[in-house]
GUMI-539811 format. One record per residue (C-alpha): residue in one letter; x, y, z. Coordinates in Angstrom, 1 decimal, padded with zeros to 4 digits. Example, Ala and Ser with C-alpha at 12.3 -4.5 7.8 and 13.67 -1.06 7.14 Angstrom:
<nodes>
+------+--------+--------+--------+
: resn :     px :     py :     pz :
+------+--------+--------+--------+
:    A :  012.3 : -004.5 :  007.8 :
:    S :  013.7 : -001.1 :  007.1 :
+------+--------+--------+--------+
</nodes>
This chain:
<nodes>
+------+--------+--------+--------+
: resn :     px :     py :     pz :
+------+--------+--------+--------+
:    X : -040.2 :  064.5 :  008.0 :
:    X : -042.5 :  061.5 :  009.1 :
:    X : -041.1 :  057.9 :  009.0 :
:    X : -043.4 :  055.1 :  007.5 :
:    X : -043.6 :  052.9 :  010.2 :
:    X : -042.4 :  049.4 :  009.4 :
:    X : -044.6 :  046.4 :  009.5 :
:    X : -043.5 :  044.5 :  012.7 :
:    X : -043.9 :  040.7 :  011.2 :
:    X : -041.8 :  041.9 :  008.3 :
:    X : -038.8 :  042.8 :  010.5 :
:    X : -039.2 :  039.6 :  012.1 :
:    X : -038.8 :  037.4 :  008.6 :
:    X : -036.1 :  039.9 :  007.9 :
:    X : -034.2 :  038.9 :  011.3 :
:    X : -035.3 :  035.1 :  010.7 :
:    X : -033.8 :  034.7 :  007.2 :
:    X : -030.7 :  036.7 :  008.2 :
:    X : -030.0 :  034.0 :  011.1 :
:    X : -031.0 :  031.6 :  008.6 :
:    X : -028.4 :  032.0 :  006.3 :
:    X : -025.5 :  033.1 :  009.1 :
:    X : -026.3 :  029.5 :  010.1 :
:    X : -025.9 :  028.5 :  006.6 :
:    X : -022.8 :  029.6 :  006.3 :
:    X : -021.3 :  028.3 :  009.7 :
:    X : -022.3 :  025.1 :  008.9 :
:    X : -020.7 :  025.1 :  005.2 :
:    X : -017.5 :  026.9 :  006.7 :
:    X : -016.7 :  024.1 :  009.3 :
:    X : -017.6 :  021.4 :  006.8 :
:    X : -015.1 :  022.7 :  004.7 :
:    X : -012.9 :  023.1 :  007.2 :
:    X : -013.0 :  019.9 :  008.5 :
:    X : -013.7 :  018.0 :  005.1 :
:    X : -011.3 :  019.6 :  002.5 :
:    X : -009.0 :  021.8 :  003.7 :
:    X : -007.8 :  025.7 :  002.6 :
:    X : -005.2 :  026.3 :  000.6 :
:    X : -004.0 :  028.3 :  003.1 :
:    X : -003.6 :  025.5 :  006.0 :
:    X :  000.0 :  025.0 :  006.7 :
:    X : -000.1 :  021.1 :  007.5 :
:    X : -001.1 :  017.7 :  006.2 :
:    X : -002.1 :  014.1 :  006.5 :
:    X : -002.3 :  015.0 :  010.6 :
:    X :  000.5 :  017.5 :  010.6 :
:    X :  002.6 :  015.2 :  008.9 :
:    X :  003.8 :  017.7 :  006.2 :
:    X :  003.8 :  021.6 :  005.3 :
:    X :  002.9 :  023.0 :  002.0 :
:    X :  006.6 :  022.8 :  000.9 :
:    X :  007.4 :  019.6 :  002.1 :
:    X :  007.0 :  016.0 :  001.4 :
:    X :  005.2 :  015.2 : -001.6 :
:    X :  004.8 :  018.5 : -002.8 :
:    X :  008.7 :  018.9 : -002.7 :
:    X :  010.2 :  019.5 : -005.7 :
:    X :  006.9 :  020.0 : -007.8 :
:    X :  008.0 :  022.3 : -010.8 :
:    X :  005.8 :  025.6 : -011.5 :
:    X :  004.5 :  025.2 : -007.7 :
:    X :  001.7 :  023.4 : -006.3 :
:    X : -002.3 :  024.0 : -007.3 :
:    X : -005.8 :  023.1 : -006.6 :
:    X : -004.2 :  021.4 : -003.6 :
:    X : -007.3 :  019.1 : -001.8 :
:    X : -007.1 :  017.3 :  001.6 :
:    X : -009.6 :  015.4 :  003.2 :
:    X : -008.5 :  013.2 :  006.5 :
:    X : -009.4 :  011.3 :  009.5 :
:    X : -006.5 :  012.1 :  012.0 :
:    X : -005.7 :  009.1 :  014.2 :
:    X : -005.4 :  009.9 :  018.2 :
:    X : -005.3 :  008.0 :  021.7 :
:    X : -008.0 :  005.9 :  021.9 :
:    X : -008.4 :  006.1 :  018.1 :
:    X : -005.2 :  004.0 :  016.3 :
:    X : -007.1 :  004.2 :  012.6 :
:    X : -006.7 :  007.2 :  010.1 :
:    X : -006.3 :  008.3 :  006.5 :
:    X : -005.3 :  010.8 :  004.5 :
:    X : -005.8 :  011.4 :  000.8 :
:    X : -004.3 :  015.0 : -001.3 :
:    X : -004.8 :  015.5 : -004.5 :
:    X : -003.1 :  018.5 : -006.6 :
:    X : -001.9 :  019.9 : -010.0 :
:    X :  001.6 :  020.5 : -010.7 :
:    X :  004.1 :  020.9 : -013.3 :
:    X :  004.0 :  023.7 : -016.1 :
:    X :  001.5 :  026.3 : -015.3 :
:    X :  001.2 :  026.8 : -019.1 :
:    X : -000.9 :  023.9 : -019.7 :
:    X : -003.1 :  022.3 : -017.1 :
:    X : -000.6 :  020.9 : -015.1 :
:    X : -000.3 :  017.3 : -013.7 :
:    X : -003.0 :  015.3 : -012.1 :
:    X : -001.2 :  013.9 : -007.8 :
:    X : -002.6 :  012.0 : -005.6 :
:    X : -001.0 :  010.7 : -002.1 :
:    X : -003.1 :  008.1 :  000.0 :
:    X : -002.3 :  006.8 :  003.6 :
:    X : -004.1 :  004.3 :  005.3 :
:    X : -003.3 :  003.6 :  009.0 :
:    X : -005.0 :  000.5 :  010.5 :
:    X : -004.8 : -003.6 :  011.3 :
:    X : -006.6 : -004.4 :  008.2 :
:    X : -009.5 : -006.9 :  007.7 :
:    X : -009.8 : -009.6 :  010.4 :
:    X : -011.8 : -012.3 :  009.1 :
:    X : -009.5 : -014.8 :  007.6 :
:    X : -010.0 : -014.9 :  003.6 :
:    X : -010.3 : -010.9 :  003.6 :
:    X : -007.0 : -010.7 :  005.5 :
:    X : -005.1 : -012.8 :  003.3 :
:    X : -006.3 : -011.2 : -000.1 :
:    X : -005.4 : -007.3 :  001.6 :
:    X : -002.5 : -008.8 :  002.7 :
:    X : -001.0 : -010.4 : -000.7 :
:    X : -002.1 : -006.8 : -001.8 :
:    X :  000.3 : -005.1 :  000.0 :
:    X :  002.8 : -006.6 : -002.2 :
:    X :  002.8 : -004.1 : -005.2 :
:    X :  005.6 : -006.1 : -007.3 :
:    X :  009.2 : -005.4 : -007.6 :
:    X :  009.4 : -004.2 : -003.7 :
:    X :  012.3 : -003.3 : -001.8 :
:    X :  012.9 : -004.4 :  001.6 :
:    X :  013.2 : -001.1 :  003.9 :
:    X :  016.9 : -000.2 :  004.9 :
:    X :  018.0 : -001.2 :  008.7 :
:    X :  016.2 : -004.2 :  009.5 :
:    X :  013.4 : -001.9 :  009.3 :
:    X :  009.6 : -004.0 :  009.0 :
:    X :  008.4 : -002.8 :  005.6 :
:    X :  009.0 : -002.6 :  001.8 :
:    X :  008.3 :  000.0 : -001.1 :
:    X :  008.2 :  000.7 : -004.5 :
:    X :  008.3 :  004.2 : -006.5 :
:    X :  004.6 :  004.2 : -005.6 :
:    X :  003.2 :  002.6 : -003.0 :
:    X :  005.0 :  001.4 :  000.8 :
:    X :  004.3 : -000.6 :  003.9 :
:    X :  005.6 : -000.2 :  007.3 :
:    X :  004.5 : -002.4 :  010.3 :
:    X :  004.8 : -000.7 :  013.6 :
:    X :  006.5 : -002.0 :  017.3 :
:    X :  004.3 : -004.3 :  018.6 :
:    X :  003.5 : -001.3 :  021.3 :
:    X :  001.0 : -000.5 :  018.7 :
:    X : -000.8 : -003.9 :  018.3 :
:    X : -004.3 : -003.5 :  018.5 :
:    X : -005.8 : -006.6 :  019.9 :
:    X : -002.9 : -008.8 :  019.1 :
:    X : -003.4 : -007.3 :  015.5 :
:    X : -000.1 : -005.8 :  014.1 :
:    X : -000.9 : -001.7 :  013.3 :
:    X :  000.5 : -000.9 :  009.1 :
:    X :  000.7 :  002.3 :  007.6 :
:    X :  000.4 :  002.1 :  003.8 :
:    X :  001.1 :  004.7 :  001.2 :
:    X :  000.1 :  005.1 : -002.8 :
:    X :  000.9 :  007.7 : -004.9 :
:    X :  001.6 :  009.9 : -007.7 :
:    X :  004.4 :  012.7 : -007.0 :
:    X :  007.3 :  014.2 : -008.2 :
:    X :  010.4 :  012.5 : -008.8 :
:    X :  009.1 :  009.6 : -007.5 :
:    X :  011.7 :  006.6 : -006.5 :
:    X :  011.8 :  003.7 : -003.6 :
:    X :  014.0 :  005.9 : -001.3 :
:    X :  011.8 :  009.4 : -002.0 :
:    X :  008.9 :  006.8 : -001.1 :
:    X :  010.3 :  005.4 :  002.0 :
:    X :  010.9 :  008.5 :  003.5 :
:    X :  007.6 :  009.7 :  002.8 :
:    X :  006.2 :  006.0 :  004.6 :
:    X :  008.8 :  006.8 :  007.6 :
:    X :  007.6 :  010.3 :  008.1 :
:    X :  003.4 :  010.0 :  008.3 :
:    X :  004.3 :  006.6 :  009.9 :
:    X :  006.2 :  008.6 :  012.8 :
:    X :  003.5 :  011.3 :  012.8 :
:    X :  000.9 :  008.2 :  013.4 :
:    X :  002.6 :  006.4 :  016.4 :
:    X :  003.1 :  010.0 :  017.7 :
:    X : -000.2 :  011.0 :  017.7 :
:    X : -001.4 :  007.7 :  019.0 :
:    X :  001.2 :  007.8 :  021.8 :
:    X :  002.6 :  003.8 :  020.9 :
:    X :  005.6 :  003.9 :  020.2 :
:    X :  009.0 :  006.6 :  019.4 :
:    X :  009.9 :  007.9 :  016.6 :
:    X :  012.4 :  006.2 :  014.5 :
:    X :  015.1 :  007.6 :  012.9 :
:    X :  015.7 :  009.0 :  009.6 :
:    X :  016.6 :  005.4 :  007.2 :
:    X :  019.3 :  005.1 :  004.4 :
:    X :  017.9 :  004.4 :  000.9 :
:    X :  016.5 :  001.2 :  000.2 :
:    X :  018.1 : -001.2 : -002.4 :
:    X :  017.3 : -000.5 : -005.8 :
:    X :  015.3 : -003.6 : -007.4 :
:    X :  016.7 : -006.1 : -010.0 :
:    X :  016.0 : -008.4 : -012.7 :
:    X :  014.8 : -012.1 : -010.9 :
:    X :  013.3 : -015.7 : -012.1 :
:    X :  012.0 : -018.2 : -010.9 :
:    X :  014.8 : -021.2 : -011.4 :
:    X :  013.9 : -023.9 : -013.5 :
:    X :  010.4 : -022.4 : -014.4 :
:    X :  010.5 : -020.3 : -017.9 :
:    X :  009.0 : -017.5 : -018.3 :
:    X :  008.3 : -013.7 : -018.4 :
:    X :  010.8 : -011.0 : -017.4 :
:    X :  011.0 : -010.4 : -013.6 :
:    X :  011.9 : -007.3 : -011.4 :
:    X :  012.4 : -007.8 : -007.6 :
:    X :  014.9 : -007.6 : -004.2 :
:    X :  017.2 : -009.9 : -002.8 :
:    X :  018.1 : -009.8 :  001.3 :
:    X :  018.6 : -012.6 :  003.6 :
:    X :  015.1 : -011.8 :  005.5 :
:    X :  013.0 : -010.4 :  002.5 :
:    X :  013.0 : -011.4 : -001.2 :
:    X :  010.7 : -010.3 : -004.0 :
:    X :  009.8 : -011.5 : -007.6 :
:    X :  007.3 : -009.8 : -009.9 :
:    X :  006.4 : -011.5 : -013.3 :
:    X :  005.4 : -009.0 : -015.8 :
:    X :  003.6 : -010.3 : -019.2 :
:    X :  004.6 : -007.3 : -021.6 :
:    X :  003.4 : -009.8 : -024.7 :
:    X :  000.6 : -007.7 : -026.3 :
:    X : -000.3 : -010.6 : -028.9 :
:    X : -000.2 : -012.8 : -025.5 :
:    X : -004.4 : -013.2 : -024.2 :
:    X : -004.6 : -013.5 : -020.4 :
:    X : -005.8 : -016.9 : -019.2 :
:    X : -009.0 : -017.1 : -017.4 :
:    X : -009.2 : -017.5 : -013.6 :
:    X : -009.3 : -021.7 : -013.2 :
:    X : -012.8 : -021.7 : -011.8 :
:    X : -012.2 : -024.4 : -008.8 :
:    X : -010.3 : -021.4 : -007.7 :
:    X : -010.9 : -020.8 : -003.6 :
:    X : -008.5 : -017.6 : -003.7 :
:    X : -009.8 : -014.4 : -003.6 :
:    X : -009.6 : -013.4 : -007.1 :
:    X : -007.6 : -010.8 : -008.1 :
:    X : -008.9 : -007.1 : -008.1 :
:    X : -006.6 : -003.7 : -008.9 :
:    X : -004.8 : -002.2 : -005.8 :
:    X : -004.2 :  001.3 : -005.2 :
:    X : -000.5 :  000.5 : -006.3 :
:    X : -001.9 : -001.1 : -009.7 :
:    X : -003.5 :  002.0 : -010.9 :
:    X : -000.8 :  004.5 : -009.6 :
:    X :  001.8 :  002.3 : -011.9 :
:    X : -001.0 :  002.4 : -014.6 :
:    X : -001.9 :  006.5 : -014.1 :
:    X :  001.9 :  007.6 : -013.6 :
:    X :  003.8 :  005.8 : -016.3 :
:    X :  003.6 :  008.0 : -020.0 :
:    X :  005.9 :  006.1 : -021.9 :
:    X :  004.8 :  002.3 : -021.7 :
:    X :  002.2 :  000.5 : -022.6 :
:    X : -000.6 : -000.1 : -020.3 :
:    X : -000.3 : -004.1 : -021.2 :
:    X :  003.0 : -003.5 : -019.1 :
:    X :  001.2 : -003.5 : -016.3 :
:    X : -000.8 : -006.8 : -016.9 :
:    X :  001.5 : -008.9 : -014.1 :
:    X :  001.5 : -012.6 : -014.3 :
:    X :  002.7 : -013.7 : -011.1 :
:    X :  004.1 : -011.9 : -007.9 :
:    X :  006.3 : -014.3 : -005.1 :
:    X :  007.6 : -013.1 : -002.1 :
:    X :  009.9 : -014.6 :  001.2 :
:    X :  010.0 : -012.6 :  004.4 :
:    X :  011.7 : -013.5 :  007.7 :
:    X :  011.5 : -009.6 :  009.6 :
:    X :  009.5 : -010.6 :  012.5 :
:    X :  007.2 : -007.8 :  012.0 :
:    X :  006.1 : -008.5 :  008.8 :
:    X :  005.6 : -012.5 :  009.7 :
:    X :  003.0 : -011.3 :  012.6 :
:    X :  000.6 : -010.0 :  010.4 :
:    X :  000.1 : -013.8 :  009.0 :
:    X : -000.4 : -015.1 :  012.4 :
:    X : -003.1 : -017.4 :  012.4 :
:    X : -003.7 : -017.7 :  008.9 :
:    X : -001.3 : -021.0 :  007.3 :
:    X : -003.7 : -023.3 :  009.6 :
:    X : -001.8 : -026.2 :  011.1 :
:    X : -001.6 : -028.8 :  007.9 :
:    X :  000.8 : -029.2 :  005.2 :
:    X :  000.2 : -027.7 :  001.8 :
:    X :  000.6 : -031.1 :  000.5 :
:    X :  001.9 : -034.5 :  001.6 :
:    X :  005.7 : -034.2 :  002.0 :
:    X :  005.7 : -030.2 :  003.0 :
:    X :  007.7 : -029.2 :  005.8 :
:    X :  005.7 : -026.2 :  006.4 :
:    X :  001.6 : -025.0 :  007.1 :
:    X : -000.2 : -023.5 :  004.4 :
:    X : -002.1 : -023.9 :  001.3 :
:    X : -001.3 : -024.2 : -002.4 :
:    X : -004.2 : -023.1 : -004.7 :
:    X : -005.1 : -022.2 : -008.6 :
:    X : -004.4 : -019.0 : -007.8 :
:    X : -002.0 : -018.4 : -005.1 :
:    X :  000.0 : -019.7 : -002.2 :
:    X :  000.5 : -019.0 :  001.2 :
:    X :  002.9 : -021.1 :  003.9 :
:    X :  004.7 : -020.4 :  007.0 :
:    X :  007.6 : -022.4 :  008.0 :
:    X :  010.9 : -023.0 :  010.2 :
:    X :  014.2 : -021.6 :  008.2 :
:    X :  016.9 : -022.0 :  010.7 :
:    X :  015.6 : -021.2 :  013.7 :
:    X :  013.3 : -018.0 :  012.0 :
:    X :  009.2 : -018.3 :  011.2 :
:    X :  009.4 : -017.6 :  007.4 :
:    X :  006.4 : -016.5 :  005.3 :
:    X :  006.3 : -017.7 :  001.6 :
:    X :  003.4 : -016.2 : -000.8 :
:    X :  002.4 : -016.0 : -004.3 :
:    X : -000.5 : -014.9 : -006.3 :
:    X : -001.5 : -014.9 : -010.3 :
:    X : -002.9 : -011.6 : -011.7 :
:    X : -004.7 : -010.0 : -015.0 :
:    X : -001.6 : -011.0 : -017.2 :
:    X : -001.2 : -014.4 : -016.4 :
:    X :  000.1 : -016.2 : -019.0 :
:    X : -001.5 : -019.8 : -018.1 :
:    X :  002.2 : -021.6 : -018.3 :
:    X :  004.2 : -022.9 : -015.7 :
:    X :  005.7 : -019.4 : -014.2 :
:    X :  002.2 : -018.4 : -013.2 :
:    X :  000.5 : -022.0 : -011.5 :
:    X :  000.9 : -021.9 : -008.2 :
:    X :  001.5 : -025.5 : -008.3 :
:    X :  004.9 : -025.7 : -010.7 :
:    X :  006.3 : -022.1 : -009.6 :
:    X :  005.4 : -021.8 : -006.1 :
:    X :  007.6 : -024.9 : -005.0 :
:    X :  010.3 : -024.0 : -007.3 :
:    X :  010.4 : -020.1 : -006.3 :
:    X :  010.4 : -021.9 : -002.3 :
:    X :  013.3 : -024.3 : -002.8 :
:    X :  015.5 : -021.6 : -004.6 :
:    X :  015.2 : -019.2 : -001.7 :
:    X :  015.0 : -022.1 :  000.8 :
:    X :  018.6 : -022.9 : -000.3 :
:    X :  019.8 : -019.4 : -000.4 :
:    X :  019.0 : -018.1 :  003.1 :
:    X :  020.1 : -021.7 :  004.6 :
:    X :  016.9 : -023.0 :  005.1 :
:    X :  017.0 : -026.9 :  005.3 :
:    X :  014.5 : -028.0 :  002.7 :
:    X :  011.0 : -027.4 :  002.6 :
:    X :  009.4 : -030.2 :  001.1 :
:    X :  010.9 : -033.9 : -000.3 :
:    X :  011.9 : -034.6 : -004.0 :
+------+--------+--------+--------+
</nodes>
């Protein structure tokens, strides 16, 4: 039988468009490899966890539509992050929306950026990490400051984590923080692993003495205290930003909206926080306000560096021998009284702890 011979620049498109799409489909493989990763990759946030550990521990009816997309920190390279997303829960329905984020990093350097990411780290309500350790968490969000092996020009290094997971609490959080935070000074080659940390305190009901107002939630140490000012009021209206405010104003953090997506049984207008306060004498934590109090008083008759504003506070002082950093900013639910101005609360919330941790006082009657 004869063959028709074949046209010779035909085969040649043929072969062309074959390699074309071969290519194609490398290309699209190793994005996806590198970009969102397989269900069936065994590790996450840079080998941090398995498929059956960390956040997807616990997660009732098994773990779907699992997403991971990552920068992995390395020598040379101390920045990375990490963000999954999955459903969970009943497989009857549509399951439950997760996220985790991790951010690994110094943060902003210029001055006003620094100090607005820096109040932001405070999510409201932390609790000071067990065993001295240099960090704080919530059910939903944690900090952790690494050895100062880490520092990247003179810049304390911070891993931060948000989230949305099962049975989420303080401790589940903190162990979560301790793990990827491990995994980060590992891969970077900084500093040792630490080892596994007791639960952290649970927080408490706090106020501001002297100043009424709104319900508080926070943690009391020695080194690190907390106070979160909550305005549940719904007929209450949020007062307006003063607008000879210099402060950053206020914009949602990751930790906001996690509090705000995870919570199904209280009002969203629960979240609308009026003020947040925090005290912290851990060395650590302290460095990452070097340079940023300035060397003048708040105001005349301040023992201490800093600034007082419409909308926040920041100072550094001596308290017995320790640099202590006090801070305070207003947010959406401010109630325009005296527990959220900076310039009633902010010197009362200072003197109370002042006299608790045996600090001699800050500032003159």
């Amino acid at each position: 039988m004869l063959r028709t011979a074949e046209h010779p620049g035909r085969r040649a498109r043929l072969l062309t468009g074959a390699l074309a799409i071969a290519a194609l489909l490398a290309a699209l493989m190793a994005l996806w490899q590198t970009q969102f990763r397989p269900l069936a990759r065994q590790d996450y946030c840079w080998g941090t966890w398995s498929e059956e550990s960390g956040p997807f521990r616990g997660e009732a009816g098994g773990v779907r539509q699992r997403v991971s997309r990552e920068s992995a920190p390395g020598r040379g390279r101390p920045h990375g992050h990490c963000t999954l997303s999955w459903r969970g829960g009943d497989r009857g329905g549509h399951g439950t929306e997760r996220r985790l984020e991790v951010r690994y990093g110094t943060g902003p350097e210029a001055a006003d950026e620094r100090r607005a990411w820096l109040t932001g780290l405070f999510a409201g309500g932390d609790s000071p990490l067990p065993d001295a350790l240099p960090g704080f968490v919530t059910a939903s969000s944690g900090t952790l400051v690494l050895p100062e092996s880490c520092d990247v020009r003179g810049r304390p290094s911070v891993v931060t984590l948000t989230g949305s997971f099962p049975d989420a609490s303080p401790a589940r959080t903190g162990r979560l923080l301790l793990e990827v935070a491990n995994r980060a000074a590992k891969a970077t080659g900084c500093a040792r692993e630490a080892p596994p940390m007791a639960s952290p305190p649970a927080p408490g009901a706090c106020a501001i003495p002297g100043i009424a107002g709104p319900a508080g939630t926070g943690s009391t140490e020695p080194d690190f205290e907390t106070c979160a000012l909550a305005n549940t009021d719904a007929n209450t209206t949020p007062a307006s930003t003063p607008t000879n405010a210099t402060t950053p104003a206020h914009t949602a953090t990751p930790a906001d909206e996690t509090a705000r997506e995870g919570d199904t049984t209280t009002p969203a207008d629960a979240f609308r926080w009026a003020a947040r306060f925090a005290m912290t004498a851990r060395p650590r934590i302290v460095a990452l306000f070097d340079g940023l109090t300035g060397d003048s008083p708040p105001a005349p008759g301040w023992r201490a560096h800093g600034r007082i504003e419409a909308t926040g506070a920041l100072i550094r002082a001596d308290c017995a021998g320790r640099p202590t950093v006090f801070t305070m900013r207003t947010g959406p639910g401010r109630t325009g009284t005296r527990a959220d101005d900076p310039r009633r609360a902010f010197p009362a919330f200072v003197d109370a702890v002042a006299g608790r941790i045996g600090c001699a006082p800050l500032r003159s009657a």
